[in-house]
C-alpha positions in Angstrom: -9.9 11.8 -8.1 -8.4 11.7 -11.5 -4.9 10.5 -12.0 -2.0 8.2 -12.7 -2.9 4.4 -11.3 0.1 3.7 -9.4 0.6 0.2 -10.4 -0.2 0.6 -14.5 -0.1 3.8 -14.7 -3.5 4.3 -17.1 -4.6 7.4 -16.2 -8.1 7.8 -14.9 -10.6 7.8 -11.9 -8.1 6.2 -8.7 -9.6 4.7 -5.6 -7.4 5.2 -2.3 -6.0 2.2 -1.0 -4.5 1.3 2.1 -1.0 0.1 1.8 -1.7 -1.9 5.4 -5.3 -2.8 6.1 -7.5 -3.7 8.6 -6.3 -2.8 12.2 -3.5 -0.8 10.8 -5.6 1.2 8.7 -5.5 3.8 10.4 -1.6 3.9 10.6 -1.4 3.8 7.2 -3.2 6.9 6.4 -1.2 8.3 9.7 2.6 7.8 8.2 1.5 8.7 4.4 1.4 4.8 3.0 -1.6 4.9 0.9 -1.3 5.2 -2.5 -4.0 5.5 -5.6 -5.0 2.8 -7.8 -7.8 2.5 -10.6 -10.4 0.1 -9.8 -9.0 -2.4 -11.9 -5.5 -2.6 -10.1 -7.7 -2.0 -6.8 -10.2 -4.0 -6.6 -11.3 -6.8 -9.2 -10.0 -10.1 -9.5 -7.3 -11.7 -10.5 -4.7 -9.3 -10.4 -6.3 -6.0 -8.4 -4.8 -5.7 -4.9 -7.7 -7.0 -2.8 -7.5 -10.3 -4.8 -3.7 -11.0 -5.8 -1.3 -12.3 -2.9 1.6 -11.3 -5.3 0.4 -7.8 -5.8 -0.4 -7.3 -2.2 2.6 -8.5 -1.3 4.7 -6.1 -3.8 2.4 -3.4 -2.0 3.5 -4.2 1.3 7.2 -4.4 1.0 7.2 -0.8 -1.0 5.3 0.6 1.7 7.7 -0.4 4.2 10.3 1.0 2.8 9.1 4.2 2.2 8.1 4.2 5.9 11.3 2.9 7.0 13.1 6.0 4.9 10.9 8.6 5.5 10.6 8.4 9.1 13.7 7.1 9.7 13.1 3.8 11.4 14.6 0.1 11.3 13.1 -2.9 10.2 11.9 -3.6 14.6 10.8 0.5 15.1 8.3 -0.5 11.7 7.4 -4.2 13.3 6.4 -2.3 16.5 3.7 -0.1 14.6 2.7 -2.4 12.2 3.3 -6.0 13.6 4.8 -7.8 11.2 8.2 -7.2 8.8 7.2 -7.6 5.0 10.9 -7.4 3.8 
């Protein structure tokens, strides 16, 4: 996919990434919380996502948010789904 990376905003080839990984991987792409990154800001060290706590973390907390205002939910509805408050 071409695009805008989401963090830097080059515009370029993006890889799909996961807001919340592993076991919730599947929730993520359920309730919308992926977004598209180039493979720098995706996936190589330091800073891409898979490699930088900081960035991860800055991931995380936006993609709560978005959940918690698109579908409506408190900070405990989102800790049921995704075990573990980020914010």
């Amino acid at each position: 996919m071409i695009g805008e990376c989401f963090l830097c905003h080059q515009i370029g080839a993006l890889e799909k990434h996961h807001i919340f990984g592993g076991s919730n991987r599947k929730n993520s792409e359920k309730y919308g919380l992926v977004v598209y990154l180039c493979h720098a800001c995706h996936n190589e060290p330091p800073d891409g996502a898979h490699h930088n706590a900081k960035t991860m973390k800055a991931l995380h907390q936006y993609g709560q948010k978005k959940a918690m205002r698109e579908q409506g939910w408190t900070k405990e509805a989102f800790r049921e789904i995704f075990h573990k408050n980020y914010i």
